[in-house]
N, C-alpha and C positions, 0 to 999 in steps of 0.2 A: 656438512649441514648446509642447507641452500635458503637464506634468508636473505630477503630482499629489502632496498632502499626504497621509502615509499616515496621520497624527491624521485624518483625514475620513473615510476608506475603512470596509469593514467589519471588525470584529477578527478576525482570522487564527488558524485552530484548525487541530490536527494530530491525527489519529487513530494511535495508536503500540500495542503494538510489532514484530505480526508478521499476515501475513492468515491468515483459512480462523479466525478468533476471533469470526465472526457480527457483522464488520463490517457487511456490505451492509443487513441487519437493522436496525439501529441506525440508519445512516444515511438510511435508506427512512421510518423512522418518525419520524426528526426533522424531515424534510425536508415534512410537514404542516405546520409552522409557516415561512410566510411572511420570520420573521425569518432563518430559518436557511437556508443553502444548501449542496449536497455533493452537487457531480454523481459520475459515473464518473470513479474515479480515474484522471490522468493516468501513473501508474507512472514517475516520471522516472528510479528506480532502476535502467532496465531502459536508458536513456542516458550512465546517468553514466561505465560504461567507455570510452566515445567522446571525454568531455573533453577528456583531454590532446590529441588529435587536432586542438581547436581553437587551439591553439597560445596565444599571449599577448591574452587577451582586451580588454589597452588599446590594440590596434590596433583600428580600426574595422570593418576588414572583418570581420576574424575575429570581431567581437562581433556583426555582421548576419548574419554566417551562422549561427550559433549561434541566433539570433532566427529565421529563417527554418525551421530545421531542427526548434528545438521548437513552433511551430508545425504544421511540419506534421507532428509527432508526434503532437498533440489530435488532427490531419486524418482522420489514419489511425486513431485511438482505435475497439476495440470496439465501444461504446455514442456517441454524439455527442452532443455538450451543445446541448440547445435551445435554437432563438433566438440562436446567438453563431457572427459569421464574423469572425474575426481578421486586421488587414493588418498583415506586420511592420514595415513601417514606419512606421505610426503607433506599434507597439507600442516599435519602435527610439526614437523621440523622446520616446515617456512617460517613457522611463526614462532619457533623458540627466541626468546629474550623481550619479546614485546609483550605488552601488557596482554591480561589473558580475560578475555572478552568474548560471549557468542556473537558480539555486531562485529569481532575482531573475524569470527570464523566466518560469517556468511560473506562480511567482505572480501576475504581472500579468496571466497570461491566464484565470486561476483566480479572482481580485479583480472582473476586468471583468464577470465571468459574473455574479456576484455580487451587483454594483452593477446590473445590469441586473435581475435579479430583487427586487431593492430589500432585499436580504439587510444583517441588521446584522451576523451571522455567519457566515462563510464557512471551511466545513475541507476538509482534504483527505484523504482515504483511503487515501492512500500511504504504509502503516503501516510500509512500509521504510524510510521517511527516516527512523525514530528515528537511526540512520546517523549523521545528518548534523544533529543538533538544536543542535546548538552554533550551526553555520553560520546555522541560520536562524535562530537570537534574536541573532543578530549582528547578520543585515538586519530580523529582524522583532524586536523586543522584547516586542511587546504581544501576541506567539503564543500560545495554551493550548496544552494536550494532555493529549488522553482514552485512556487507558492500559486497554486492553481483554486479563484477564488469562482465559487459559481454562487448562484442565487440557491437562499438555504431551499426555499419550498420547492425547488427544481431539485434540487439533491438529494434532499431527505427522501421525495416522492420516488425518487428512482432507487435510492439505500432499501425503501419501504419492500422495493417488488425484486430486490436480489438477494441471495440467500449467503449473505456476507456479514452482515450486521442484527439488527434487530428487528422484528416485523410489526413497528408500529410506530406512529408520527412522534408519542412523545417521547419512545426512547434514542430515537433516533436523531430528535434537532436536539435532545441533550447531549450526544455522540458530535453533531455536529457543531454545538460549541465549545463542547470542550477541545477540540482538532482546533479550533480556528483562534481559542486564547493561548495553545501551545502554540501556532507558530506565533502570535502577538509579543510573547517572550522572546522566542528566537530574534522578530524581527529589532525587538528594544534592545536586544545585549549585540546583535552583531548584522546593522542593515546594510552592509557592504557587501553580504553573504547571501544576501537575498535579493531574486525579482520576484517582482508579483504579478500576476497578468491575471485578466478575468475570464472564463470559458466563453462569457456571451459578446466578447471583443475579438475570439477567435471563431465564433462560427458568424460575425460580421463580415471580419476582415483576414484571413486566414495567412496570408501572406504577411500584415503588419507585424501579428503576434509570432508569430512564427522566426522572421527576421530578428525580432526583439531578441527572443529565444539564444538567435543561434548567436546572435553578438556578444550575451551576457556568457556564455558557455566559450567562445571563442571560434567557432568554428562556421564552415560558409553556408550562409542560405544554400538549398539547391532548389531550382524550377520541379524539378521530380516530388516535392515536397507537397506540392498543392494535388498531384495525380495520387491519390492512396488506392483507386483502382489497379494500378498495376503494381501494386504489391504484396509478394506472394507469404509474407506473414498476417498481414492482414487479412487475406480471402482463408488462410488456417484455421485463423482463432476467427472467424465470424463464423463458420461450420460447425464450431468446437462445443458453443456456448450459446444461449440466446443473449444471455449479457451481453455479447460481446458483435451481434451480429449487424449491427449500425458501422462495423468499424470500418468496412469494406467500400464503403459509400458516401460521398462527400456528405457534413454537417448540412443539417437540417435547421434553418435558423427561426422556422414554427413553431419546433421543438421547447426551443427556451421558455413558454408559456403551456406545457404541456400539462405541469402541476395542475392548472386550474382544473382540467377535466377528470385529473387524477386525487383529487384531495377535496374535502369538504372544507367550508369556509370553515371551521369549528379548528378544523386542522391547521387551514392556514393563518388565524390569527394564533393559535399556540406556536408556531415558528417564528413568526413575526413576534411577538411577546418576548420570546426567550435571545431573537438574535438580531433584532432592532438594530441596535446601535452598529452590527457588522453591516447593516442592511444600507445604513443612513450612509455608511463612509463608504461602502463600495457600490452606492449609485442604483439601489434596488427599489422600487415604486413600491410602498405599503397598501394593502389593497385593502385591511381593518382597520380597527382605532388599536390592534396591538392592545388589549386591558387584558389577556385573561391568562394570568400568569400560573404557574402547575403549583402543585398543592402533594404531599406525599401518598394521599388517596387515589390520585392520577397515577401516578407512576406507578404506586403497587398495582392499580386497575389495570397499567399498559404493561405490566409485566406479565402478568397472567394472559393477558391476549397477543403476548409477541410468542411464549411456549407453546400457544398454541395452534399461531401462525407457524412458526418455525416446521413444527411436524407437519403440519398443510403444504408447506413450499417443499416439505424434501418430497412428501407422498407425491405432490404433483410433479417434480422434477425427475422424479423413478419412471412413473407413467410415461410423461413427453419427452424426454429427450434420454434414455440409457444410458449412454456415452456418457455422461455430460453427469450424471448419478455417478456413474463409478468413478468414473475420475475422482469427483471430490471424495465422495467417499472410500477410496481407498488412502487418501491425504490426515481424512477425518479417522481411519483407522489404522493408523501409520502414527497419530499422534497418541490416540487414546493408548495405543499399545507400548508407549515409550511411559508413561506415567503408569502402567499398570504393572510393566517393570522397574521402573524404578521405586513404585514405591513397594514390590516383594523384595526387591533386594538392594538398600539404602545404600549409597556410597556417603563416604567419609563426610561427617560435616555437615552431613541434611540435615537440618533442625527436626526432630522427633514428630513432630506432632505434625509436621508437614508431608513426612514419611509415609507414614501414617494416615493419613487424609484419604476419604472414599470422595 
C-alpha cells in the first residue's frame, strides 16, 4: 500500500475568493517558475451538490466511487493537465487511513500533478472553495491562500457575460458577497494564512504584486513573469475560450473601468448597495449614494432573467465558438450523468429523498 506523508509533498495553496478577478493571469505568470504549479482549475464546486448522493463515505464502495467519479471529472476537464493519467485505484490506496474526503480526492490528484512537475508549491484556482476553507485546513493545515480582491462592479459585470455563474447583476453581487464574507472568516480565524492583493494594483504595477506573490509562497520572482506573451499555456487557453482570450496579452489597465460601459447606473448602485463596506476598505470610489438595497421581488425578478439569460449565453456560445460549447458541455454532461446514476442506483447511506430527487 503506497500512502504518503503530506510533511513531504508540495505545500498546498488556494486561490480565493470569487473567479472572473484576473485569476488565470496570475496563475499563468506564476507558473514560470518551476517551483510553483497551477494547472486548470478542477472546479470541484461544480460536484459538490452530488455529495450526499455518495451516501456514507466509511463504506468502501461508496468511497471508490467517489474516487472514480472525481477522477473522471479531471477526464472531462476543459483544458487537461499535462503529462498526468490517473488510476483510481492506486489513488484509492494512497489515501487509505486518512480522513475520507472529496477535497481529500481532488487533492491527491492535484498534489500528484504537482509532484510530477517537481512543484514545491502547488494551488488551486478553485476560488469557490473559499466555501469550504475550514474543511480544508482540517485535512490540510499547512494550506496558504492568495485572496484576489477586484472592484465588485468590474467583477460582477465580467461574472454577468461568462457562462459560469448567474446571468444577472443582482444575482451575482449576491454571489459576490457572499465569496468575499467567506474569505472575511478565513481571514479572522487564521491571517497568517493569508495575502490579499487587489487585481487593479496588479494591472498597475505587475511586478510589485507579483513579487509580493512570490514571497508570501516562497518562491523567486522571475523577469519571464512580466513576458506572458511567450507563454505557450497562455496563447492555449486564449484559443480555447473567449473567457479567456485577454490572457495572452499584457493587462489592460483601461479595463478596470470597463463596468461603466457595461452596466447601467441602476446596476451599479445595487452592487455598491449590497458591497459598500468591501468597497470603503479596499479603496473603491462609489459612483451612487449606494440607497437601493434588494427586496425578495428583485431576486425572484433576477432569477427568472438569469434562466433565461443562461439559455441565451449557451444558444450563443453553440453558434460562436463549437469548441468552446462541447467542451463544457460534455463537463455539463459528465456531471448530469453521475447524478442520474446515482440517483437509479443509491449507494449506501444516501438519504432517501435525496436519492430520489428529479
Amino acid at each position: 500500500m503506497n500512502t504518503i506523508s503530506e510533511e513531504s509533498r508540495p505545500v498546498p495553496a488556494l486561490m480565493i475568493p470569487l473567479r472572473r478577478c484576473g485569476s488565470h493571469a496570475l496563475r499563468l505568470r506564476l507558473n514560470f517558475n518551476t517551483d510553483f504549479y497551477s494547472p486548470y482549475p478542477l472546479h470541484i464546486v461544480d460536484f459538490m451538490p452530488l455529495l450526499p448522493l455518495y451516501g456514507d463515505l466509511s463504506e468502501d464502495r461508496n468511497y471508490f466511487q467517489l474516487v472514480v467519479d472525481v477522477v473522471g471529472l479531471q477526464a472531462v476537464s476543459m483544458v487537461k493537465w499535462p503529462d498526468v493519467v490517473f488510476d483510481p485505484v492506486e489513488i484509492l490506496e494512497a489515501l487509505a487511513g486518512q480522513p475520507r474526503s472529496v477535497h481529500k480526492v481532488a487533492w491527491e490528484l492535484l498534489l500528484r500533478a504537482g509532484e510530477r512537475h517537481r512543484a514545491r508549491v502547488v494551488m488551486d484556482k478553485s476560488l469557490d472553495n473559499v466555501h469550504y476553507a475550514a474543511d480544508l485546513l482540517d485535512l490540510f493545515p499547512q494550506m496558504r491562500f492568495l485572496n484576489v480582491v477586484r472592484d465588485p462592479r468590474a467583477q460582477v459585470a465580467s461574472i454577468n457575460r461568462a457562462i459560469i455563474h448567474d446571468f444577472d447583476t443582482i444575482l451575482n453581487a449576491r454571489t459576490w458577497l457572499a465569496a468575499y464574507q467567506a474569505a472575511d472568516r478565513l481571514l479572522a480565524e487564521h491571517p497568517d494564512k493569508v495575502l490579499t492583493i487587489r487585481y487593479e494594483d496588479f494591472l498597475t504595477d505587475q511586478q510589485m504584486v507579483l513579487r509580493q506573490v512570490c514571497d508570501f509562497f516562497g518562491i523567486a520572482f522571475m523577469p519571464q513573469m512580466l513576458d506572458i506573451r511567450s507563454s505557450a499555456e497562455a496563447a492555449q487557453i486564449a484559443q480555447r475560450s473567449a473567457l479567456w482570450s485577454s490572457n495572452h496579452f499584457p493587462p489592460i489597465i483601461a479595463h478596470a473601468d470597463k463596468f461603466k460601459q457595461q452596466l447601467s447606473m441602476r446596476e451599479i448602485e445595487i452592487i455598491e448597495t449590497a458591497c459598500r463596506p468591501y468597497m470603503e476598505r479596499y479603496g473603491y470610489t462609489l459612483l451612487t449614494e449606494a440607497a437601493l438595497p434588494l427586496d425578495e421581488n428583485m431576486v425572484v425578478e433576477a432569477e427568472a432573467r438569469s434562466r433565461q439569460g443562461r439559455q441565451q449565453a449557451w444558444d450563443d456560445l453553440k453558434q460562436r465558438n463549437y469548441r468552446d460549447y462541447i467542451l463544457r458541455q460534455c463537463r455539463a454532461d459528465y456531471l448530469a450523468g453521475l447524478r442520474q446514476r446515482l440517483q437509479r442506483e443509491p449507494l449506501a447511506g444516501a438519504p432517501r429523498q435525496v436519492a430520489l430527487a428529479g
